[in-house]
Structures are given as C-alpha cells and as structure tokens.
C-alpha positions in Angstrom: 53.0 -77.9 -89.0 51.5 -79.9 -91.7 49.0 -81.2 -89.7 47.8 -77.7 -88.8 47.8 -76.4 -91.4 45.3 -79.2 -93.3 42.9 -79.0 -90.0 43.0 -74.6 -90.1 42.1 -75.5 -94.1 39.0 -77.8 -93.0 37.5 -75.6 -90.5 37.4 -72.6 -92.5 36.2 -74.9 -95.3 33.4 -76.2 -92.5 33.5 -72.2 -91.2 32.5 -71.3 -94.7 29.0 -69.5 -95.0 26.5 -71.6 -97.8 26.1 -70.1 -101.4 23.6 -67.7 -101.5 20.3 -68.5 -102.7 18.9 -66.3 -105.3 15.4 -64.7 -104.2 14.3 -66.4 -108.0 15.8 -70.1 -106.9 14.0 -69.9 -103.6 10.7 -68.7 -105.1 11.1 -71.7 -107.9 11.5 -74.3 -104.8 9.3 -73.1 -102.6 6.5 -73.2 -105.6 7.8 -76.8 -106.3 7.1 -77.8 -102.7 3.9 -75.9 -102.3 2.8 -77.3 -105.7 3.1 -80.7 -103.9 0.4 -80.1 -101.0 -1.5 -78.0 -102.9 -2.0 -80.0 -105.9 -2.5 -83.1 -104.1 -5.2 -81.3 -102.1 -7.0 -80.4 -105.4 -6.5 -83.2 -107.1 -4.3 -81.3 -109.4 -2.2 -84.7 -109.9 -0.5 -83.6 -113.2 0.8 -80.6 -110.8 2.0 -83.0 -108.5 3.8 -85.2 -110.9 5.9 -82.0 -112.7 6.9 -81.2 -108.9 8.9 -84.0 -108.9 12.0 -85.8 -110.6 11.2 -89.4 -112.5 12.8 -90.9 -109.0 12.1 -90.1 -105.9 13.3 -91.5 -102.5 10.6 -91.4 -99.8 11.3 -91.5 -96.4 7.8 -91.7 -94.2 9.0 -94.2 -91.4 8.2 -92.2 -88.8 4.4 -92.3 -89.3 4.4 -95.7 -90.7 7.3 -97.9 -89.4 9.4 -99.9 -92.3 12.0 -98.5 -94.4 13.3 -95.6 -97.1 11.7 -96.5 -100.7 13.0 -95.3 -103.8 9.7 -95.0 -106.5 9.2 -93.4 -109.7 7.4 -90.4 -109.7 5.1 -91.6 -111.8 4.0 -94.6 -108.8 4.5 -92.2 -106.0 1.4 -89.7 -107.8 -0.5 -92.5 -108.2 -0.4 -94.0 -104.9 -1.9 -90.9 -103.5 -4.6 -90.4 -106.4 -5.7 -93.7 -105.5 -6.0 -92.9 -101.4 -6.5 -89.1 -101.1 -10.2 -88.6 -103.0 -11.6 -90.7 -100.4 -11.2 -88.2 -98.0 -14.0 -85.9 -97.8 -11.4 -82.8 -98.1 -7.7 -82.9 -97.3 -5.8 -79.4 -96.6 -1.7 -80.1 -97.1 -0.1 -76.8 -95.5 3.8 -76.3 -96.0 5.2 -73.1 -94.3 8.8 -71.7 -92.4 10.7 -72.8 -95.2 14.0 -72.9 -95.2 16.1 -73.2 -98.4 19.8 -73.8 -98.8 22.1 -74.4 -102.3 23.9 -77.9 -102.0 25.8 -77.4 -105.3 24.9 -75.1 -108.7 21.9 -77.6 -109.5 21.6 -79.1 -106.4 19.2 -77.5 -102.9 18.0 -79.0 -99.9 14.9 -77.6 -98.4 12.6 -78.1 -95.1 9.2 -77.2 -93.9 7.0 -77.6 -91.3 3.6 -78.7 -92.0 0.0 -79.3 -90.9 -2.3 -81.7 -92.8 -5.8 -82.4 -91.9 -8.0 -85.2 -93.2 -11.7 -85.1 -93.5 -14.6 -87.7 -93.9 -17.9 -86.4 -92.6 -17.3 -85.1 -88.9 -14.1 -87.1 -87.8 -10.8 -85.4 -88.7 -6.8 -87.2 -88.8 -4.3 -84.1 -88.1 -0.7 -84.7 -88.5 2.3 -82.0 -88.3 5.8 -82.1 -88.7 8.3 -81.1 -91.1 9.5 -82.1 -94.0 13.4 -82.6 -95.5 13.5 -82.5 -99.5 16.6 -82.7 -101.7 16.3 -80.7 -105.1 17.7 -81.6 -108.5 17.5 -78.5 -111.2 16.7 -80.0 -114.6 15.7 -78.1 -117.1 15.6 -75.2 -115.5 12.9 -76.3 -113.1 13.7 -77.7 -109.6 12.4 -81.0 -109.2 12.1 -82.8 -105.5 14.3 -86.0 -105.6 14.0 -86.5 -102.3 11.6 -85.9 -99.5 11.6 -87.2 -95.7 8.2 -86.7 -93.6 8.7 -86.2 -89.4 5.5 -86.4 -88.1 5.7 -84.8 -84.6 2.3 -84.8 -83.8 -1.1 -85.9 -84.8 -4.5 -85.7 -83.5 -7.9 -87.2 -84.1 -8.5 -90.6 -85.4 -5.8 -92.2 -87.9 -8.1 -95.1 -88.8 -9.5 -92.6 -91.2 -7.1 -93.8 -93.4 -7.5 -97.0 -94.2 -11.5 -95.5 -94.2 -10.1 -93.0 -97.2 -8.3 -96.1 -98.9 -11.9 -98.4 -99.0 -14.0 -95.1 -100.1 -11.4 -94.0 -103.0 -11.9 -98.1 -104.1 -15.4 -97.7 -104.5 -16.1 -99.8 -101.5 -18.9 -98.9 -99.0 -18.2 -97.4 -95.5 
C-alpha cells in the first residue's frame, strides 16, 4: 500500500503543470536570446557578452562533430568577433520560442532559427533550433547554456573557413 502510495505521489509530482512564467520573465529571456543573434549580426559584441553568464557550456556538435565545451563568456564573444566580420553580412534569426521556469532563478528556453551567411554572391544557410539554460543574476537572465541542432543547411559551408581568412586580414 506503501508502494502505491509513493508511485500515485510521483506521478502527480510528474503530472504537475510547470510554474508559470511571468509575461515580464519571458520578455527579459526572449530579449537575452534575441540580443545574442542580433548583436552578433551587428557587431554589437558588448551586447553579446552581457547576454551571457561568465561560463557558458556550448553544445554545437551537430554541425561540427566533437564534443560539449564549457568557455568563458568572455572566449566564446571573441571567437565569433574574430570569424563573423568576414562575412560580407550575417542575419541570425531566433523565433517560436518557447520558455519554461526550471526553478525561481533558473529557465530553460528553445528556438528555432535561420542564419544566413554572406560574402559577395555565395550564401551558407543553416536552420535549426536552439536549447538554452538560463541563470537570473542580478536580476537579468543570463544564458549558461546553449545547444545548436542544425536541421538543415543550404548553400556552400566552405564560406566559413573563407569568413575565418577574410576576418584575419588574409586575401581571398
């Protein structure tokens, strides 16, 4: 009787509807995640950076093979300052987002995206969706976490290792 008890106690538990998230909470992590594409697309890096926590765990193995890295912020902005301007234009767009409490400071969020990469005529599309966790500190939600599954691309993917030899100063 025990027994049933404990597993009627775990499935409403399991049963049990997430917190609500406040229309302000969803606003402030929707503008953290947004602030993410679209500062990166305008080279807003300082934008970027306060989007994020001081450590972030990236998870982009489905485009690139490998493994889950843990980085500081600080490294993360900086890898992408150093590849992104030698795109011609980049357009990073986040949408469908779905946001959910995971504790009083802590939310998970996903979106699908579409990012397109330009240098002169030839473009790299990707799409997906992303995962992120969410820390409040400060009173600002910060991404700790984010996890890129690229479902689809189009166009020519070379373009980036192109982008990495422009933004180095190093001829086409």
């Amino acid at each position: 009787m025990r027994s049933l008890a404990l597993a009627a106690a775990l499935l409403a538990l399991c049963a049990a509807p997430a917190a609500a998230v406040s229309p302000a909470d969803r606003a402030a992590i929707v503008d953290a995640v947004t602030a993410i594409a679209a500062g990166a697309d305008r080279g807003q890096w300082e934008r970027v950076r306060a989007a994020f926590a001081d450590e972030v765990r990236v998870d982009y193995t489905s485009l690139a093979g490998g493994e889950p890295a843990t980085l500081g912020a600080d490294a993360l902005v900086a890898s992408w300052r150093a590849l992104l301007p030698g795109f011609d234009a980049t357009q990073h767009l986040v949408t469908n987002h779905v946001v959910t409490l995971a504790g009083p400071d802590a939310a998970e969020a996903e979106a699908d995206f579409q990012a397109t990469h330009r240098i002169g005529a030839a473009l790299w599309t990707l799409g997906g969706r992303y995962a992120y966790a969410l820390r409040r500190e400060g009173g600002a939600w910060k991404v700790t976490a984010l996890t890129m599954t690229a479902s689809w691309e189009s166009g020519d993917r070379a373009l980036l290792a192109q982008a990495g030899r422009r933004a180095r100063g190093e001829r086409d």
